[in-house]
MIBAGU-344859 format. One record per residue: residue in one letter; x, y, z of N, C-alpha, C, O, CB in turn. Coordinates in pm, whole numbers, plus 32768, in hexadecimal, padded with zeros to 4 digits. Glycine has a CB too. Example, Ala and Ser with C-alpha at 12.3 -4.5 7.8 and 13.67 -1.06 7.14 Angstrom:
2
  residu    nx    ny    nz   cax   cay   caz    cx    cy    cz    ox    oy    oz   cbx   cby   cbz
       A  8527  7DC7  830C  84CE  7E3E  830C  8528  7EB6  830C  8590  7EB4  834E  846B  7E41  8389
       S  8505  7F1F  82C4  8557  7F96  82CA  850A  8003  8313  853D  8072  8324  8580  7FC4  823C
This chain:
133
  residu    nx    ny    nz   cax   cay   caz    cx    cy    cz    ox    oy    oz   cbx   cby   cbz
       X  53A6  2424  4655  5318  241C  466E  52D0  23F8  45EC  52DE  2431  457F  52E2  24A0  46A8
       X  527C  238A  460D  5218  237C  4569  5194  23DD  4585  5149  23F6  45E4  51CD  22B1  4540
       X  51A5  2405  44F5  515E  245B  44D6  50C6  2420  4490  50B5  23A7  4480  51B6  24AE  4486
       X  5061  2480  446B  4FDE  240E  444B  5002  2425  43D7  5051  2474  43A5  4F2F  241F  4471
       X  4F9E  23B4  43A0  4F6D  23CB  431F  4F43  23F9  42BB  4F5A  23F4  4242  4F53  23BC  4312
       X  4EEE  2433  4311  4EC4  24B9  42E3  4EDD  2549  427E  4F32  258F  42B5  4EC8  24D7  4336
       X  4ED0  255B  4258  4F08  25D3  423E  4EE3  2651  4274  4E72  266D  429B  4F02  25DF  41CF
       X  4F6E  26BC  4277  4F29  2752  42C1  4F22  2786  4217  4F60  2769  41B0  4FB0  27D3  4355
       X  4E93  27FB  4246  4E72  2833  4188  4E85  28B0  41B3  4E54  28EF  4211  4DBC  281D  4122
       X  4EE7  28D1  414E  4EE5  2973  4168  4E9B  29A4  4100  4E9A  2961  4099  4F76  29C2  4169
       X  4E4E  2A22  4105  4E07  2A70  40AA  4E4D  2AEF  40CC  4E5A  2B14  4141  4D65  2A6F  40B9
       X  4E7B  2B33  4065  4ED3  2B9A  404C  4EDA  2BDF  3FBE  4F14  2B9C  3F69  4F4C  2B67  406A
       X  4EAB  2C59  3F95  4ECE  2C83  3F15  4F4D  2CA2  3EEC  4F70  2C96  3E76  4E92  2CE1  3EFB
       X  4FA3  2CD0  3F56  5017  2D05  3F4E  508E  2CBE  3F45  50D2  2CBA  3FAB  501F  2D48  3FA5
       X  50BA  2C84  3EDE  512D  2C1D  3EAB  5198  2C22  3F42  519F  2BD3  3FA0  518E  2C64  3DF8
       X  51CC  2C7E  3F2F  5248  2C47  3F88  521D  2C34  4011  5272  2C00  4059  52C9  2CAB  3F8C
       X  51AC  2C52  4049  51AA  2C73  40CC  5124  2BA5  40D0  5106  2B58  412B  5153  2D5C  40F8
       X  510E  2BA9  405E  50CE  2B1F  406C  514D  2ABB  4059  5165  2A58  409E  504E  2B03  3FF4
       X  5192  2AE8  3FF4  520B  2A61  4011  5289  2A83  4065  52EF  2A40  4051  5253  2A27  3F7A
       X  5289  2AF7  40D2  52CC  2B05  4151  528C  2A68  41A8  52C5  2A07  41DA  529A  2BB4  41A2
       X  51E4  2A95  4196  51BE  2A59  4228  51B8  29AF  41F0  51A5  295B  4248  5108  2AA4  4274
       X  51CD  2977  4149  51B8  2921  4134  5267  28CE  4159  5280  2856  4164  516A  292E  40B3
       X  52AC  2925  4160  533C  28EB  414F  536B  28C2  420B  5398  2863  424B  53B7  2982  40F3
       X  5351  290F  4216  5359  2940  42C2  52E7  2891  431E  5322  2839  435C  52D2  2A30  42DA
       X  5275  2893  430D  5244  27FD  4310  528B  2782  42E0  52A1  271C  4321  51D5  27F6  42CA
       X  52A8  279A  426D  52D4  271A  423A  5376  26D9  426D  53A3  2666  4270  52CE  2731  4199
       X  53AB  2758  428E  544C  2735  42E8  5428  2710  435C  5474  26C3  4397  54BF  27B4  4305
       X  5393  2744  43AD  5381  2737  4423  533C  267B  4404  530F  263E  4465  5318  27C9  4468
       X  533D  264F  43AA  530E  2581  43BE  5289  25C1  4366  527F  2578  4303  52D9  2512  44AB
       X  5226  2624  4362  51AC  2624  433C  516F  2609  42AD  51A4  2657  425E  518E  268B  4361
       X  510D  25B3  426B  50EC  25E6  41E7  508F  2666  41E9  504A  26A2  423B  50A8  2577  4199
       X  50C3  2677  4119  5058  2702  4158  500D  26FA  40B2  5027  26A2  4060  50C7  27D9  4194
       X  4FD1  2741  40A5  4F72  275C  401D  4F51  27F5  405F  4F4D  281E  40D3  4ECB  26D9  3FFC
       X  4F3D  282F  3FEA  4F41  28C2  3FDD  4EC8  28DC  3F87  4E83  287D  3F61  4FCD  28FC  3F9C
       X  4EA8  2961  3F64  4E59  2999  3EFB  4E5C  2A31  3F12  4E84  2A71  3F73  4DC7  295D  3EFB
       X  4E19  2A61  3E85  4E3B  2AF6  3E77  4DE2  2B3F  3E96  4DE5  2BBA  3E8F  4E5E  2B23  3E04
       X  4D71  2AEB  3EC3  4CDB  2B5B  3ECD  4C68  2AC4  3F11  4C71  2A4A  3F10  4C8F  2BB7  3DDF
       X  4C1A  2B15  3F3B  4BB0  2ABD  3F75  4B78  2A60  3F4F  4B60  29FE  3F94  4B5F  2AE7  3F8E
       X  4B45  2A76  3E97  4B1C  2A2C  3E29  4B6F  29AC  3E1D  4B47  2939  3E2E  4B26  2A80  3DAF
       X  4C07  29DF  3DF6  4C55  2942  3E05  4C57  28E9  3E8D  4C52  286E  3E8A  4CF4  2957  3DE9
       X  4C5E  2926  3EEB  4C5A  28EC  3F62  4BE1  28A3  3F87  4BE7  284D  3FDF  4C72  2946  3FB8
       X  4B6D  28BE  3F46  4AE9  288B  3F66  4B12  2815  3F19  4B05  27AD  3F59  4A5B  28E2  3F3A
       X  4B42  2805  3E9A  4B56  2790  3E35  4BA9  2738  3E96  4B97  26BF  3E90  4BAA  27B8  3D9A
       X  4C05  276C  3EF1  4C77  270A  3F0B  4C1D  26C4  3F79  4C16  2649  3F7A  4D1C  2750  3F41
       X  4BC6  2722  3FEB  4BB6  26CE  404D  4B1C  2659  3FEA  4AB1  262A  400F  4B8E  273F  40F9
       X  4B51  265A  3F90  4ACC  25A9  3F57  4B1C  254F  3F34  4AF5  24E0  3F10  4A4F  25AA  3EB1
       X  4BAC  2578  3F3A  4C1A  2501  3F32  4C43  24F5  3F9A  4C30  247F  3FB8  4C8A  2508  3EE0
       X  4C84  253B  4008  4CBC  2557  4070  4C57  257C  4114  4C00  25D0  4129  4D0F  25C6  4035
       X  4C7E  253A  414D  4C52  254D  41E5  4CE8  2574  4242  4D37  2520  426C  4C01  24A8  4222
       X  4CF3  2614  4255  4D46  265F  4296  4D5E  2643  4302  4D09  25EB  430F  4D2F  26C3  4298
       X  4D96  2648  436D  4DBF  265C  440D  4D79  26BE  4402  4D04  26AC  4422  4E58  2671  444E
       X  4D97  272B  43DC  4DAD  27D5  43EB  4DD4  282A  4375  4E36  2826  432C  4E1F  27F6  444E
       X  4D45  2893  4379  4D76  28FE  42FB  4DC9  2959  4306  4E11  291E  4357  4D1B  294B  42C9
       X  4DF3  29AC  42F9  4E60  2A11  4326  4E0A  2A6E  4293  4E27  2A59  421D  4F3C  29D2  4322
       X  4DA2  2AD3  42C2  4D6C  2B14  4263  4D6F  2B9A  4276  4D48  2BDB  42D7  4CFB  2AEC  424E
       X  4DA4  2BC0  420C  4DB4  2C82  41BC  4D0B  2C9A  41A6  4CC6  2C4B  4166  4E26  2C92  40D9
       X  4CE5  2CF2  41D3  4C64  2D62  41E8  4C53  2D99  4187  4BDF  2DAA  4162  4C6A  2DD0  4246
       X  4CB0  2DC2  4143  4CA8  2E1A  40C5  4CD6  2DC8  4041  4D4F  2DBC  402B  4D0A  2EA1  40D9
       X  4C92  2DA0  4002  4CA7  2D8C  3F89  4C82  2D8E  3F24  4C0C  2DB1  3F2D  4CBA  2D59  3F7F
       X  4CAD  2D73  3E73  4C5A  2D94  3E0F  4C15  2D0F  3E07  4C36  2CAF  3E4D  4C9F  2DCA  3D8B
       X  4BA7  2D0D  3DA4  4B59  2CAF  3D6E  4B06  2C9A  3DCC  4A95  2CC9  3DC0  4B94  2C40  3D41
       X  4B31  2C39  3E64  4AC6  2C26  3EC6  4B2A  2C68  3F3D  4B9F  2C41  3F3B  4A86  2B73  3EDD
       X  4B0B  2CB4  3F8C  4B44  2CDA  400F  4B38  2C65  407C  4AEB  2C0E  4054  4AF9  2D5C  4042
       X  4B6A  2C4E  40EC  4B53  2BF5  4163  4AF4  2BD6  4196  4ACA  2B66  41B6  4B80  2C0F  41B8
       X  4AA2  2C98  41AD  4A14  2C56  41E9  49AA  2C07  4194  494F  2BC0  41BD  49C0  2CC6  4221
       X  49CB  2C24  411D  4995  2BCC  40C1  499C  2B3A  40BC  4943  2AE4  40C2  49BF  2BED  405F
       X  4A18  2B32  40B1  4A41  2AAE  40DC  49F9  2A8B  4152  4996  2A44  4142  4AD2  2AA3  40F5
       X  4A13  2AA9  41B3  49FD  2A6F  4207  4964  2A4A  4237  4939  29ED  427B  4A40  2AA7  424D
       X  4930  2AA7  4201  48AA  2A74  41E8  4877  2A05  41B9  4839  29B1  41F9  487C  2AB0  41AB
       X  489C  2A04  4120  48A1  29B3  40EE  48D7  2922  4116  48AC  28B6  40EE  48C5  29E5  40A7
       X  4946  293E  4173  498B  2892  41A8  4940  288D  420F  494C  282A  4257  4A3F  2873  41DB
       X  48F5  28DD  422B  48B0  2880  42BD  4827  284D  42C3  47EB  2825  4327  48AB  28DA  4340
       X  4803  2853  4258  479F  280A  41F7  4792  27A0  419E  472E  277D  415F  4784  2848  41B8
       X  482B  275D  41A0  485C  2728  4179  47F8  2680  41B5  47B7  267D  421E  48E6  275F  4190
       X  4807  2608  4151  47A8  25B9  4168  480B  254D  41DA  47DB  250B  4237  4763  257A  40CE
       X  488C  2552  41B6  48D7  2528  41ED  48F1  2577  4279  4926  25E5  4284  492F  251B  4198
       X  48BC  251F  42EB  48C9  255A  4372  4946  2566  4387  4961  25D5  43B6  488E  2514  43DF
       X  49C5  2506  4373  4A51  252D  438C  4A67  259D  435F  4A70  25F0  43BA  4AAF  24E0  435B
       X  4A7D  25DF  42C0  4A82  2655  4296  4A35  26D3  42E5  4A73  273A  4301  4A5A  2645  421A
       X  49BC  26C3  4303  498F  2718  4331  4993  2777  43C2  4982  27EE  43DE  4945  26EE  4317
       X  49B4  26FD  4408  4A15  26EA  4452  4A96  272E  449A  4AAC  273C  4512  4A2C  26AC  4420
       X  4AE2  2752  442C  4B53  2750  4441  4B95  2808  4476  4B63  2873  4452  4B85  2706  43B7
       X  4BEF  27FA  44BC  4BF2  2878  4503  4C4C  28C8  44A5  4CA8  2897  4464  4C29  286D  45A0
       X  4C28  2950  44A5  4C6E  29C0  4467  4C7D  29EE  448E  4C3A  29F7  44F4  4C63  29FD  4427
       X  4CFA  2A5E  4474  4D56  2AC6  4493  4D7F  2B21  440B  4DB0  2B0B  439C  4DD7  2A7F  44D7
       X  4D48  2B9E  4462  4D3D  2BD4  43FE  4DD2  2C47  43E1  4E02  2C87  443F  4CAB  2C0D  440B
       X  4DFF  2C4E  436B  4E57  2C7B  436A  4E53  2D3B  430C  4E4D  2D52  4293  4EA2  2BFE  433A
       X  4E59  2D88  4366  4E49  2DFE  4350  4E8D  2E81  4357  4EF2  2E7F  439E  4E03  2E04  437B
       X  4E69  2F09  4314  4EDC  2F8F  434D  4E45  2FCD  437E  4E65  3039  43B0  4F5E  300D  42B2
       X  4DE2  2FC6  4386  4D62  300E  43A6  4D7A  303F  443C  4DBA  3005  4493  4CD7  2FA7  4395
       X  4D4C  3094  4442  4D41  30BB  44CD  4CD7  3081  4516  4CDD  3039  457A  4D33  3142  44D8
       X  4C71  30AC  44D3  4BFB  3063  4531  4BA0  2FEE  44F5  4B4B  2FF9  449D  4B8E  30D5  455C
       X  4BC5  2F83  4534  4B9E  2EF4  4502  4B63  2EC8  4537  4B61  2E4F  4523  4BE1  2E9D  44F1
       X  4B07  2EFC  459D  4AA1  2E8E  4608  4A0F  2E89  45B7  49AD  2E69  45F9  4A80  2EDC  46CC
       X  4A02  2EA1  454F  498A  2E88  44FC  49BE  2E13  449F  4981  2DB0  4478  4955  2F13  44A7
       X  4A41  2E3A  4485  4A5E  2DA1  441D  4A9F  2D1B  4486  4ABA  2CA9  4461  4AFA  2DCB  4384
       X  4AAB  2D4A  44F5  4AA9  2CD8  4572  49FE  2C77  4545  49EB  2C16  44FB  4AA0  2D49  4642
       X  49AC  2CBE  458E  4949  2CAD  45A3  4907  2C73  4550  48C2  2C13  4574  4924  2CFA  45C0
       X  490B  2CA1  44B9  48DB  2C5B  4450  490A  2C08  4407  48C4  2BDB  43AD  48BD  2C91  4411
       X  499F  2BD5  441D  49DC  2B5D  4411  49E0  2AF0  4462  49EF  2A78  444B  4A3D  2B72  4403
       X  49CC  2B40  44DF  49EF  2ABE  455E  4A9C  2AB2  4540  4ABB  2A3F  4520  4987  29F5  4535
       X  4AE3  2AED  4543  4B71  2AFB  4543  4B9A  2ADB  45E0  4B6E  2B29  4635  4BA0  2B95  450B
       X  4BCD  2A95  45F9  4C52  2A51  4675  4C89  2ABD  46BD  4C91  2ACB  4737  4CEA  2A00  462B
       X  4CAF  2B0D  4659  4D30  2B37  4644  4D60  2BB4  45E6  4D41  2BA6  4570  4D67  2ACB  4619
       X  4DA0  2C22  4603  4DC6  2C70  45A7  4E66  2C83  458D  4EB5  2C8B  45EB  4D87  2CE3  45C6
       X  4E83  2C88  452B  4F32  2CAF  4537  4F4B  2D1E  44EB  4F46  2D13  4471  4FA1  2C3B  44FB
       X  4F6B  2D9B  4527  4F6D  2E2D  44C2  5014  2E31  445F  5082  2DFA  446C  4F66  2EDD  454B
       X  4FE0  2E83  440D  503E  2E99  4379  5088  2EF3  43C1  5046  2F30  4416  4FF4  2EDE  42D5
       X  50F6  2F0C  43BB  516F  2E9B  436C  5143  2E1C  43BF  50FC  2E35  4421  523C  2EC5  4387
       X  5165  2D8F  43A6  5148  2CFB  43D4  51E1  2CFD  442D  5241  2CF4  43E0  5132  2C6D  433A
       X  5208  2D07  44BB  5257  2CAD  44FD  5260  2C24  44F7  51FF  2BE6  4521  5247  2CBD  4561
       X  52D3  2BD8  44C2  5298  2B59  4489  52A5  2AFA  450C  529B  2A80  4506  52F1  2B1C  43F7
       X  52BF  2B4C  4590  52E5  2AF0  45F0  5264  2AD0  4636  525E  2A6D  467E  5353  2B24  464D
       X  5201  2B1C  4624  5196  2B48  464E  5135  2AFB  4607  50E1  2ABA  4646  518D  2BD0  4643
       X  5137  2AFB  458C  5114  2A82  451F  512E  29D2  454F  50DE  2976  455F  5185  2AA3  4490
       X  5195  29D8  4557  51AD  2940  45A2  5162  2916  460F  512B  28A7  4611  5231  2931  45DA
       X  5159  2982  468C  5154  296C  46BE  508B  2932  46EB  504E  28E4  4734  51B2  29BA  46DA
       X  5074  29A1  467A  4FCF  2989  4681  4FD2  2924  4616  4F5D  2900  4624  4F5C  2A19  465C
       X  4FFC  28DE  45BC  4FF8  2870  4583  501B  27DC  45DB  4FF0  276D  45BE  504B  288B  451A
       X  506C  27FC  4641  509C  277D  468D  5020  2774  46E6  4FF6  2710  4720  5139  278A  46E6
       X  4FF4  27E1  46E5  4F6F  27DA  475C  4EFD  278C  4744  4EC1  274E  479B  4F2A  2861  4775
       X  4ED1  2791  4690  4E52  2768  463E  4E79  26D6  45F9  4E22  2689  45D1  4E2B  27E5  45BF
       X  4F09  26B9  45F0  4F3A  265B  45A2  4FCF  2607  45E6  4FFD  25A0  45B5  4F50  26AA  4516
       X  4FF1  2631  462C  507E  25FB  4674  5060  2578  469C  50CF  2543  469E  50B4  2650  46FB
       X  501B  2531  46B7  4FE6  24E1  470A  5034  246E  46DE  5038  2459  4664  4F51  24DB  4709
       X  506B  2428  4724  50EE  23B9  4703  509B  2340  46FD  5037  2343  4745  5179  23A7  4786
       X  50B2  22C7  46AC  506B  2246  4699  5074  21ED  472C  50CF  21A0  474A  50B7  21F1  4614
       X  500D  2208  4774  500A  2186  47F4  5032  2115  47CE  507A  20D0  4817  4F82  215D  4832
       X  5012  20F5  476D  5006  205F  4760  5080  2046  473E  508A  1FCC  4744  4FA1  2022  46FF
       X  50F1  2077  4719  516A  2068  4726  51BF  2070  47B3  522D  203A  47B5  518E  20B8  46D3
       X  5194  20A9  4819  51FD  20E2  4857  51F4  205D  48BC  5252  2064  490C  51EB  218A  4892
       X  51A7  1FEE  48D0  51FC  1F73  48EB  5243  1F3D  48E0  5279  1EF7  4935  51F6  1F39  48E7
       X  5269  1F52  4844  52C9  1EEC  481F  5346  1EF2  4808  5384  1E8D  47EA  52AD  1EBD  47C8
């Protein structure tokens, strides 16, 4: 299956559990770009236009809802745009639903099958324009 162009962005403070979900995409066909906090991630999406965020709630420097604030204000309607999932151990998250506009939640520990599977949903989408030929 071709995969887009795109990239999926993970925002994650937590080293291994951001390059679990970065390694785990990229075997699955996907690109990915990452960051450690909201702040870098705000920098990436002025280079980058995502499929899909895959965003941690809790973090240092800028947290998610921060972020996400911030990206949906973004001048760029694609970026702003773009659907998130938020990735969390919180118990109760329907306030950081709400104030992100999050898709999607996937709770800590990350099932990575579960991960795919809401990534194939936001980003799977195979090239039409190939499948004529």
């Amino acid at each position: 299956m071709k995969r887009p162009l795109k990239p999926v962005l993970v925002v994650e403070d937590h080293d291994d559990t951001r390059e679990m979900v970065e390694l785990i995409l990229r075997l699955d066909g996907y690109t990915v770009c990452s960051a450690r906090d909201g702040a870098e991630a705000l920098e990436l999406t002025q280079r980058e236009t995502p499929c899909l965020i895959l965003l941690d709630v809790m973090m240092p420097v800028m947290d998610g809802i921060t972020f996400a604030r911030k990206m949906r204000k973004s001048r760029d309607a694609h970026v702003a745009a773009t659907p998130i999932i938020l990735l969390t151990a919180l118990s109760s998250i329907d306030d950081a639903v709400a104030e992100t506009g999050a898709v999607s939640v996937i709770e800590k520990p990350i099932a990575i099958d579960r991960v795919l599977t809401e990534v194939e949903r936001y980003c799977g989408q195979a090239d039409d324009d190939d499948s004529a030929g």
